[in-house]
PDB file as gemmi writes it, atoms N, CA and C in Angstrom:
CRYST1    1.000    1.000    1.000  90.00  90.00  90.00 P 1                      
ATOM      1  N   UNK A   1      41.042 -37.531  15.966  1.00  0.00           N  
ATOM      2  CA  UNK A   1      40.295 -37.149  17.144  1.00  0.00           C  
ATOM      3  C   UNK A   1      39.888 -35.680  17.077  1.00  0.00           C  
ATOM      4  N   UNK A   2      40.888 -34.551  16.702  1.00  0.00           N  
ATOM      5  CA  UNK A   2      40.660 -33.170  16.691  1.00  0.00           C  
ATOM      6  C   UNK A   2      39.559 -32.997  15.496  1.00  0.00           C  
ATOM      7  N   UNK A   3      39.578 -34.095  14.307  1.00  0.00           N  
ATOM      8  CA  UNK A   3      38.755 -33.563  13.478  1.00  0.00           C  
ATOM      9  C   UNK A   3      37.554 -34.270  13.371  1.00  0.00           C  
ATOM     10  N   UNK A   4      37.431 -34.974  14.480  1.00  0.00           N  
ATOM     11  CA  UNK A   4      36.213 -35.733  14.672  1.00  0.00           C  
ATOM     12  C   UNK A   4      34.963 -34.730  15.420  1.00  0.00           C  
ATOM     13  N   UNK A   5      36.331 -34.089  16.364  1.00  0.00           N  
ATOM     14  CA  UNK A   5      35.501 -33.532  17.985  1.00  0.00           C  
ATOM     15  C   UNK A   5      35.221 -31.899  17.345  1.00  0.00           C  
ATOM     16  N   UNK A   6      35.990 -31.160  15.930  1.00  0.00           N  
ATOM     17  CA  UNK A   6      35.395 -30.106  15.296  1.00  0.00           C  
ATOM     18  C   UNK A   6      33.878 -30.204  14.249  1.00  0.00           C  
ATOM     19  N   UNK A   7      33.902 -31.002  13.787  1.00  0.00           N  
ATOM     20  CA  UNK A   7      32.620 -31.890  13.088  1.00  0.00           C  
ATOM     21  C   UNK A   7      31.708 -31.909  14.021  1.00  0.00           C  
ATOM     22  N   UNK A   8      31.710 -32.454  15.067  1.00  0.00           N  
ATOM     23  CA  UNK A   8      30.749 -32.792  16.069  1.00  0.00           C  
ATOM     24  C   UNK A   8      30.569 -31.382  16.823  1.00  0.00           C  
ATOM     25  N   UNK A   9      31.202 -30.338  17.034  1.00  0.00           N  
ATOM     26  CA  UNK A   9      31.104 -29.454  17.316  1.00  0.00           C  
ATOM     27  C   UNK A   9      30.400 -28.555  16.052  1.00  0.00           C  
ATOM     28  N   UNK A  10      30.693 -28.384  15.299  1.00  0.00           N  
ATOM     29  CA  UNK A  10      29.648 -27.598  14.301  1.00  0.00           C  
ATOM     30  C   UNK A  10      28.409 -28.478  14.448  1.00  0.00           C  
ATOM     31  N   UNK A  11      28.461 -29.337  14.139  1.00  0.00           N  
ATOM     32  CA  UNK A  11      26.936 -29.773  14.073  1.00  0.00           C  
ATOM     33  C   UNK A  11      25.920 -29.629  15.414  1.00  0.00           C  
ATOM     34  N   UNK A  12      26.724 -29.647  16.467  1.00  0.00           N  
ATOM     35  CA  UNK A  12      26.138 -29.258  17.622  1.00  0.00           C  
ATOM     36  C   UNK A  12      25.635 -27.998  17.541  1.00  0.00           C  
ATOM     37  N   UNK A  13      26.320 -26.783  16.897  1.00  0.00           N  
ATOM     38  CA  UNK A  13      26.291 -25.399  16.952  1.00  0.00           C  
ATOM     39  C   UNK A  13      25.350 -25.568  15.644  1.00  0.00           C  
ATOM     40  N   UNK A  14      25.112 -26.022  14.974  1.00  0.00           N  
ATOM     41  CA  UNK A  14      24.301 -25.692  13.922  1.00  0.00           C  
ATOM     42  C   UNK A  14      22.832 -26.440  14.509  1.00  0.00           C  
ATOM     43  N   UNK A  15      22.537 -27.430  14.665  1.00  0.00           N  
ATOM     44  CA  UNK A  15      21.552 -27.786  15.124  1.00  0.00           C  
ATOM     45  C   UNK A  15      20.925 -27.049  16.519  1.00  0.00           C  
ATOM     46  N   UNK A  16      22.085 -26.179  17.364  1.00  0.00           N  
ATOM     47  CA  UNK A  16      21.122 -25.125  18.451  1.00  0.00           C  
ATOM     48  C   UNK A  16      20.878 -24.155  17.479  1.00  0.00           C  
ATOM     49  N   UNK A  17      21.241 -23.624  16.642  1.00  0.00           N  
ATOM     50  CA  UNK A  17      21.132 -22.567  15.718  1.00  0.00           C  
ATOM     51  C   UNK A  17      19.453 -22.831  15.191  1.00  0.00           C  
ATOM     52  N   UNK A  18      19.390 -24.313  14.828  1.00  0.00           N  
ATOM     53  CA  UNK A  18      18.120 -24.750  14.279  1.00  0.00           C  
ATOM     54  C   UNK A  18      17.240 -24.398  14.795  1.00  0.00           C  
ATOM     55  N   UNK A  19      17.511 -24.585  16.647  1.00  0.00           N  
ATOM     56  CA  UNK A  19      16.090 -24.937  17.393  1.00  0.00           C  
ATOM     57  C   UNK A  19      16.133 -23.476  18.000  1.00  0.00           C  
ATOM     58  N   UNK A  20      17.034 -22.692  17.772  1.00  0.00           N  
ATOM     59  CA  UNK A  20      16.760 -21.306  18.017  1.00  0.00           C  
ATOM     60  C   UNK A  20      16.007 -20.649  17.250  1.00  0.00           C  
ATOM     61  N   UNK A  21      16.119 -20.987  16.136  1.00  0.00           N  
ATOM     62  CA  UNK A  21      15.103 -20.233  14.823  1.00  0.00           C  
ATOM     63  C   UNK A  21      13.764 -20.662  14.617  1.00  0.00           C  
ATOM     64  N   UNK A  22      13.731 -22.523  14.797  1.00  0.00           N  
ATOM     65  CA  UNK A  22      12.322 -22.482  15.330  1.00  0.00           C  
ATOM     66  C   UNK A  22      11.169 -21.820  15.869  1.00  0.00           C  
ATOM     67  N   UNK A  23      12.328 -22.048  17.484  1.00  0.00           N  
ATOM     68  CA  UNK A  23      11.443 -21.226  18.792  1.00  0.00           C  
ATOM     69  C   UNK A  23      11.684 -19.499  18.459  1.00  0.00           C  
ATOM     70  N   UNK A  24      12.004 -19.053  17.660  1.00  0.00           N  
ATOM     71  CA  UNK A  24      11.746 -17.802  17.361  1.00  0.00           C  
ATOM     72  C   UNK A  24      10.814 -17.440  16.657  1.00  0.00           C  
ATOM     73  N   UNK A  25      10.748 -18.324  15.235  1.00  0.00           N  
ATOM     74  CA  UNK A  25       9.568 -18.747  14.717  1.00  0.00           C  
ATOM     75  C   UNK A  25       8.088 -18.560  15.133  1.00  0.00           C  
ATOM     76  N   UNK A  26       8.299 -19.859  16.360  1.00  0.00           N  
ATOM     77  CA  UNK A  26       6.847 -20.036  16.730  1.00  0.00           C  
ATOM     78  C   UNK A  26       6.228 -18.950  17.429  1.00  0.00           C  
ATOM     79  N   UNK A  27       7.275 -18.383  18.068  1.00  0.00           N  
ATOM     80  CA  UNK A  27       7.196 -17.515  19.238  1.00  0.00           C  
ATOM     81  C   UNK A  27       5.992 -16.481  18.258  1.00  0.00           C  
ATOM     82  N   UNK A  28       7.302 -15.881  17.196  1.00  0.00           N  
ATOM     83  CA  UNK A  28       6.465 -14.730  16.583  1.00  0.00           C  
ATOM     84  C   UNK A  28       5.151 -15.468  15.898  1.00  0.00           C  
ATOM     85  N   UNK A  29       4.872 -16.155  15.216  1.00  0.00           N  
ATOM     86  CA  UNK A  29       3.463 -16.581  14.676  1.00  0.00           C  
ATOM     87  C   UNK A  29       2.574 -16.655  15.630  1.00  0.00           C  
ATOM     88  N   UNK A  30       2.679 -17.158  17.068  1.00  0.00           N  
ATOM     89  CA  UNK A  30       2.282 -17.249  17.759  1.00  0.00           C  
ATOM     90  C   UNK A  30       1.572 -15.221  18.622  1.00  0.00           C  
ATOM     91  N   UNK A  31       2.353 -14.670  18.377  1.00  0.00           N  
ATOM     92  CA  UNK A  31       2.458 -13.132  18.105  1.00  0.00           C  
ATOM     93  C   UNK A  31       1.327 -12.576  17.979  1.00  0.00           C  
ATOM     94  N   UNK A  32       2.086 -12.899  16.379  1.00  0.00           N  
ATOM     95  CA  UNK A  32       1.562 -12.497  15.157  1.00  0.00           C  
ATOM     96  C   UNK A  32       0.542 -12.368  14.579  1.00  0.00           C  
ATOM     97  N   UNK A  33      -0.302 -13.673  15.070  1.00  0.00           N  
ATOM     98  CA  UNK A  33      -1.827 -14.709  14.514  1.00  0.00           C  
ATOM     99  C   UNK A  33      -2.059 -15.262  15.490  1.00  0.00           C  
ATOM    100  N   UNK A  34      -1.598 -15.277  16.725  1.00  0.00           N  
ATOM    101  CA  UNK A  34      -2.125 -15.986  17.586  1.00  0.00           C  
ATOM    102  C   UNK A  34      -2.599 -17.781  17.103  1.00  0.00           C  
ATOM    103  N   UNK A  35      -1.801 -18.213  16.003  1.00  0.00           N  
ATOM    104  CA  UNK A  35      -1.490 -19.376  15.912  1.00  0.00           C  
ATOM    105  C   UNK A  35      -0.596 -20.363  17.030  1.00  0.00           C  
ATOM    106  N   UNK A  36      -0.774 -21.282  17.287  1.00  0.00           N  
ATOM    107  CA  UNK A  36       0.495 -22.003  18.299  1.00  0.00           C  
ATOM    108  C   UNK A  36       0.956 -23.474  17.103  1.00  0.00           C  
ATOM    109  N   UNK A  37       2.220 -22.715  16.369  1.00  0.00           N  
ATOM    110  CA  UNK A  37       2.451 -24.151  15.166  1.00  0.00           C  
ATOM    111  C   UNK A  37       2.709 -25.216  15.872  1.00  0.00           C  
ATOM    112  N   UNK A  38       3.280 -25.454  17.358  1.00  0.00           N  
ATOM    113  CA  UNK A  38       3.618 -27.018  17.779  1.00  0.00           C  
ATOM    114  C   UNK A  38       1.969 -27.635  17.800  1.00  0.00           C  
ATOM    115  N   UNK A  39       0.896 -26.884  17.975  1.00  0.00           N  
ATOM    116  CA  UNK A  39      -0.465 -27.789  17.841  1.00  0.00           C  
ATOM    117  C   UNK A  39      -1.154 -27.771  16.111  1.00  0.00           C  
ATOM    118  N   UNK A  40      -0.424 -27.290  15.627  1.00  0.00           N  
ATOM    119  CA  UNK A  40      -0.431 -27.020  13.934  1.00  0.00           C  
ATOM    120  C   UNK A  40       0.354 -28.265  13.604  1.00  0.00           C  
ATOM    121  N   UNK A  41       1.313 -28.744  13.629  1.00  0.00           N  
ATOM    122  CA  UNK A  41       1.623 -29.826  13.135  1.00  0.00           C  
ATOM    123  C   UNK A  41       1.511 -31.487  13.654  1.00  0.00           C  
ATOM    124  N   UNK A  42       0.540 -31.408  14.537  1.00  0.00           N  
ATOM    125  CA  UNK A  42      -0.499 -32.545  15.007  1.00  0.00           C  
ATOM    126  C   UNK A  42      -1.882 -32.547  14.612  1.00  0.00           C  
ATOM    127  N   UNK A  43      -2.040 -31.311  14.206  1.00  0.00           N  
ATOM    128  CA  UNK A  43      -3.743 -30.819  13.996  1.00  0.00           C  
ATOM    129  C   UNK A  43      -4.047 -32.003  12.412  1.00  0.00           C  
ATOM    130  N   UNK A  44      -5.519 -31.782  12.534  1.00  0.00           N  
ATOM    131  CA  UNK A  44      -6.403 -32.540  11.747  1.00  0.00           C  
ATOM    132  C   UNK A  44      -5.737 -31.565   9.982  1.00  0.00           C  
ATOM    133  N   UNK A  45      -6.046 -32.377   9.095  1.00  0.00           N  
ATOM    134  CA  UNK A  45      -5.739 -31.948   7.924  1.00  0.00           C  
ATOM    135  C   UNK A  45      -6.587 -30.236   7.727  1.00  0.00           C  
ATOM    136  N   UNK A  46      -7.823 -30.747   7.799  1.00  0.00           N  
ATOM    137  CA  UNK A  46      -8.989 -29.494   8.038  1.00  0.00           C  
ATOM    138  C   UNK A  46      -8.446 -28.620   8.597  1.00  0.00           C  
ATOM    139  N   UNK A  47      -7.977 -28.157   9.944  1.00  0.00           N  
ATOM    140  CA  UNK A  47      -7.141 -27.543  10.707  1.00  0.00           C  
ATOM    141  C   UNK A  47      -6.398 -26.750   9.986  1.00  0.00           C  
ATOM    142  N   UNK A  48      -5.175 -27.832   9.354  1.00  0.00           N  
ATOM    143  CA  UNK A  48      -4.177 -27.095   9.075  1.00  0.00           C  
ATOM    144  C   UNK A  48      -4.681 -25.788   7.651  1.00  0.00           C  
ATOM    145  N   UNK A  49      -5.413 -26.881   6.716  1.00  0.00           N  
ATOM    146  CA  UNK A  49      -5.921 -25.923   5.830  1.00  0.00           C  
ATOM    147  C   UNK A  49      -6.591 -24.547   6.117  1.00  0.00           C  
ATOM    148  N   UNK A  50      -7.401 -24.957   7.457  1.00  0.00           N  
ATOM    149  CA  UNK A  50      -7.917 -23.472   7.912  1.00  0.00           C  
ATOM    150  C   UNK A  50      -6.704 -22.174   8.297  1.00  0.00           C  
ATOM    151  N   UNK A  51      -5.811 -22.706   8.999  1.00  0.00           N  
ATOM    152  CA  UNK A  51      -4.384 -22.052   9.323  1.00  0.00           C  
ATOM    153  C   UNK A  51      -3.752 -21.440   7.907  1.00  0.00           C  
ATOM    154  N   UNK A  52      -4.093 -22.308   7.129  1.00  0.00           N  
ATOM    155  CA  UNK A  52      -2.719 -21.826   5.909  1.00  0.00           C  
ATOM    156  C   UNK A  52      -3.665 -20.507   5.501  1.00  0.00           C  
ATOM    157  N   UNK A  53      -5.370 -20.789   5.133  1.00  0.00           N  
ATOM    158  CA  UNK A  53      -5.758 -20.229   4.828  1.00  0.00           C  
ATOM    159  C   UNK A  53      -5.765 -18.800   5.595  1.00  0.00           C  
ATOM    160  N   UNK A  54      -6.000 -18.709   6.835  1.00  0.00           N  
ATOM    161  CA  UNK A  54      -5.586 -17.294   7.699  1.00  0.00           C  
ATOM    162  C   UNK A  54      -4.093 -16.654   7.387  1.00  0.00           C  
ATOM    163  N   UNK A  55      -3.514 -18.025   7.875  1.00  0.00           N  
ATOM    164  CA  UNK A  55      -1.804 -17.253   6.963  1.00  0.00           C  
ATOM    165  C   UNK A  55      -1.446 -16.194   5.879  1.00  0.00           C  
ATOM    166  N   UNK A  56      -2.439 -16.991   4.925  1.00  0.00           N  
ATOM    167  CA  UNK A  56      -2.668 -16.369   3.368  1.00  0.00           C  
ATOM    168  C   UNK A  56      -3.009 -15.127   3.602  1.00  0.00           C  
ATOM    169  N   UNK A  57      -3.921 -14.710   4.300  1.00  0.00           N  
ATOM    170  CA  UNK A  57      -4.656 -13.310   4.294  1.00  0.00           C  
ATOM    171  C   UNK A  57      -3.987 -12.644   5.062  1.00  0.00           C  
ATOM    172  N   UNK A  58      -3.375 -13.013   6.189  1.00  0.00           N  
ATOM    173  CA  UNK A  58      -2.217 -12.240   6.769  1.00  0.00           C  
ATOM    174  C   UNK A  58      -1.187 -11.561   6.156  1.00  0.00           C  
ATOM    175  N   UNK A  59      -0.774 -12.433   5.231  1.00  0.00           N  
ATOM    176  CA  UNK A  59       0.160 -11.940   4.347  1.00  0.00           C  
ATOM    177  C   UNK A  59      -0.108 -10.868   3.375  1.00  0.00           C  
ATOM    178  N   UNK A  60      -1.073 -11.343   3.129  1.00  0.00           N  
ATOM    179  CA  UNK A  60      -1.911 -10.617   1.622  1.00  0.00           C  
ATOM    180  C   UNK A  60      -2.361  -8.965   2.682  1.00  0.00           C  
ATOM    181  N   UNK A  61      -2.559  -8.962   3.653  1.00  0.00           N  
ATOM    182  CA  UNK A  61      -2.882  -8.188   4.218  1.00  0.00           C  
ATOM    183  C   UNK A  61      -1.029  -7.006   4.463  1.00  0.00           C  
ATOM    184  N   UNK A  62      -0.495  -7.982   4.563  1.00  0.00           N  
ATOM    185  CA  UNK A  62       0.881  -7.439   5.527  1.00  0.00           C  
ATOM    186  C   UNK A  62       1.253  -6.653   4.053  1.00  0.00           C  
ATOM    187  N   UNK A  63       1.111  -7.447   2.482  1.00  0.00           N  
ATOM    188  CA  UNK A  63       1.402  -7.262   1.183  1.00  0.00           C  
ATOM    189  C   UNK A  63       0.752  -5.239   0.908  1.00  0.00           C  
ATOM    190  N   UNK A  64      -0.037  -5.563   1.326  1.00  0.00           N  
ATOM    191  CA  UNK A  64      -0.888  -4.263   0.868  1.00  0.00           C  
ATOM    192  C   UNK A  64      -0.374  -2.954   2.040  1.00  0.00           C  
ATOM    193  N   UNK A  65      -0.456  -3.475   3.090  1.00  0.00           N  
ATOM    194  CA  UNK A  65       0.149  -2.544   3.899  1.00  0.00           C  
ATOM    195  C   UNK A  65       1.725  -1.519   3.144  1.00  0.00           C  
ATOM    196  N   UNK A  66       2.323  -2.724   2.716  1.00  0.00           N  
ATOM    197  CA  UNK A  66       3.723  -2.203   2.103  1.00  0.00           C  
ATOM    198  C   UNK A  66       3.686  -1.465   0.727  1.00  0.00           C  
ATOM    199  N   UNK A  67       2.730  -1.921   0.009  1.00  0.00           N  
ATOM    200  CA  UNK A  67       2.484  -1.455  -1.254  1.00  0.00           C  
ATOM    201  C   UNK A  67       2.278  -0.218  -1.054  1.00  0.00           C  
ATOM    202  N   UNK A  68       1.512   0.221  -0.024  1.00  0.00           N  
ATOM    203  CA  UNK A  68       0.665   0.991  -0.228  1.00  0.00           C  
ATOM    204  C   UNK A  68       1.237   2.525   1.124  1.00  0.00           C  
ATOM    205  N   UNK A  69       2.055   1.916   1.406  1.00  0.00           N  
ATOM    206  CA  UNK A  69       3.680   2.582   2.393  1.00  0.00           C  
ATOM    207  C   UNK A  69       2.458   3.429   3.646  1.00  0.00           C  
ATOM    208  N   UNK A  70       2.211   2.031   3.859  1.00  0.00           N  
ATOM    209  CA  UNK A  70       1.273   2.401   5.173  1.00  0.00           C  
ATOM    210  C   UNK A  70       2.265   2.580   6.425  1.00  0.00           C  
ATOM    211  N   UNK A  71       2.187   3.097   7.444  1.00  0.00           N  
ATOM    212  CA  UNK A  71       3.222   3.094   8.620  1.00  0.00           C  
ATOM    213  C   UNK A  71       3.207   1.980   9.305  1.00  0.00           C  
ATOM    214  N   UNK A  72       2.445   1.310   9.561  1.00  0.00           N  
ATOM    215  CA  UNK A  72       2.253  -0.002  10.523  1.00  0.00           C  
ATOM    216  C   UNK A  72       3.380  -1.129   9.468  1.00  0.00           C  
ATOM    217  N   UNK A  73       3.583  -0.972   8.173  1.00  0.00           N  
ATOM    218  CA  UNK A  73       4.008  -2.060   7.836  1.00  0.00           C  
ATOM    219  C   UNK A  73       5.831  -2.768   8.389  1.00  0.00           C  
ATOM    220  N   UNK A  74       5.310  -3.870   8.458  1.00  0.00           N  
ATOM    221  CA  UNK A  74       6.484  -4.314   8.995  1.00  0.00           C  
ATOM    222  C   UNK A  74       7.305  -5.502   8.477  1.00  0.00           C  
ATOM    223  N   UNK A  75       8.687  -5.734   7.700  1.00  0.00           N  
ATOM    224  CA  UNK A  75       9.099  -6.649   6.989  1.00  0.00           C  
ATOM    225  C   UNK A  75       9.423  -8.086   7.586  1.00  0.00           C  
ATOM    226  N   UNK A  76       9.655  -7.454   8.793  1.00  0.00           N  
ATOM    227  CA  UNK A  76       9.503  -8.526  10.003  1.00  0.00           C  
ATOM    228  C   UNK A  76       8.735  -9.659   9.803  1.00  0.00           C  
ATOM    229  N   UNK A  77       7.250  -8.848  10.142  1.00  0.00           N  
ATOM    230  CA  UNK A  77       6.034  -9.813  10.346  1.00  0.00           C  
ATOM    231  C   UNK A  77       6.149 -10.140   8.904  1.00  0.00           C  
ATOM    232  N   UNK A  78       6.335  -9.461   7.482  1.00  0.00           N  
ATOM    233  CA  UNK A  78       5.687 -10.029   7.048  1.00  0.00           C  
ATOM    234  C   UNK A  78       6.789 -10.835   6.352  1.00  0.00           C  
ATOM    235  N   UNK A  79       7.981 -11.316   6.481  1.00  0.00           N  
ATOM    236  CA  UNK A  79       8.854 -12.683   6.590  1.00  0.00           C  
ATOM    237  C   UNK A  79       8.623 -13.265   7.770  1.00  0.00           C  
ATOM    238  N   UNK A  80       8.312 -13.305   8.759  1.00  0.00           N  
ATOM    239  CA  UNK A  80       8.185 -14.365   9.593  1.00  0.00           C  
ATOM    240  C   UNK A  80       6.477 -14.887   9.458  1.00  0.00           C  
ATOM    241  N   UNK A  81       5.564 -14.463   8.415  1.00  0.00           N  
ATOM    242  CA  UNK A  81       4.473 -15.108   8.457  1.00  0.00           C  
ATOM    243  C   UNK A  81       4.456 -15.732   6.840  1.00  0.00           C  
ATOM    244  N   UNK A  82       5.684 -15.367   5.963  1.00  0.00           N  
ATOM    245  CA  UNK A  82       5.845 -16.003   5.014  1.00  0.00           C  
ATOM    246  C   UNK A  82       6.286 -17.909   5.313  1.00  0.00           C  
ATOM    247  N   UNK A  83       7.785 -17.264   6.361  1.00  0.00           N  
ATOM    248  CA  UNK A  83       8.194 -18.639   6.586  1.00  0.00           C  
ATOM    249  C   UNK A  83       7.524 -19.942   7.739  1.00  0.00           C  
ATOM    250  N   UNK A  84       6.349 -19.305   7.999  1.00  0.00           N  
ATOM    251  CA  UNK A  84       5.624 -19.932   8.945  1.00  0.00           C  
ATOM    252  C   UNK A  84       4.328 -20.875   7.431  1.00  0.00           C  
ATOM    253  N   UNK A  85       3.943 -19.639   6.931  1.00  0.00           N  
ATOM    254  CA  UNK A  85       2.886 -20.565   6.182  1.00  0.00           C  
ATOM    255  C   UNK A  85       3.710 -21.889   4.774  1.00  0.00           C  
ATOM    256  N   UNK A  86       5.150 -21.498   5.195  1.00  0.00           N  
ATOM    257  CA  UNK A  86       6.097 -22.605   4.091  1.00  0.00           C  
ATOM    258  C   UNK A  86       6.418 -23.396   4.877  1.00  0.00           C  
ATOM    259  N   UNK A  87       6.460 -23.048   6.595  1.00  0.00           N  
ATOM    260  CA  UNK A  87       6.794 -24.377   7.352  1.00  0.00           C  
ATOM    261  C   UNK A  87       5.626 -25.474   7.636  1.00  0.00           C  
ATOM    262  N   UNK A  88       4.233 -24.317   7.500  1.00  0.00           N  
ATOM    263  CA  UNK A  88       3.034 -25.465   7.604  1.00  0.00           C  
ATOM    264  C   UNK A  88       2.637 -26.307   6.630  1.00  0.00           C  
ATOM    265  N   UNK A  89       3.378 -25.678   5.134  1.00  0.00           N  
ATOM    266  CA  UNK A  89       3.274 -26.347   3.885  1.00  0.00           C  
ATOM    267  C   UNK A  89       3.774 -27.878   3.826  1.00  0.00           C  
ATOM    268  N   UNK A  90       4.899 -27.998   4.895  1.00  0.00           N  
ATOM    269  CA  UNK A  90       5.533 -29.312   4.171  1.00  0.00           C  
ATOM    270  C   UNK A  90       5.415 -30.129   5.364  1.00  0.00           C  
TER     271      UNK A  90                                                      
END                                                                             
């Protein structure tokens, strides 16, 4: 029983953990790019390709900022618009 109800308890705590990182996720892309991913992963194929493709340049944009030790750059944005255009990937 105790090691049923600790099992079930991590997985509880790991799965809010999940939907916390999500909605943190979306929150910032949503930010970020003014993307909204919960209508990104219903959207038309076309759609999404247009998204990945903005993603891309976001990044590539966020990339050069750092290279180039601009002040605005931020590691933040530019991991949370990495793991956004790998969550629209799959």
């Amino acid at each position: 029983m105790e090691i049923a109800l600790r099992s079930a308890t991590k997985a509880f705590l790991a799965a809010r953990a999940e939907e916390r990182m999500n909605a943190m996720q979306r929150v910032a892309l949503q930010i970020i790019a003014g993307i909204d991913m919960d209508k990104l992963q219903v959207a038309s194929r076309e759609e999404k390709r247009h998204a990945r493709g903005r993603i891309s340049r976001l990044i590539k944009r966020e990339r050069l900022k750092g290279v180039n030790g601009h002040w605005s750059y931020d590691l933040n944005r530019h991991i949370a618009l990495k793991q956004a255009l790998d969550r629209l990937g799959d």
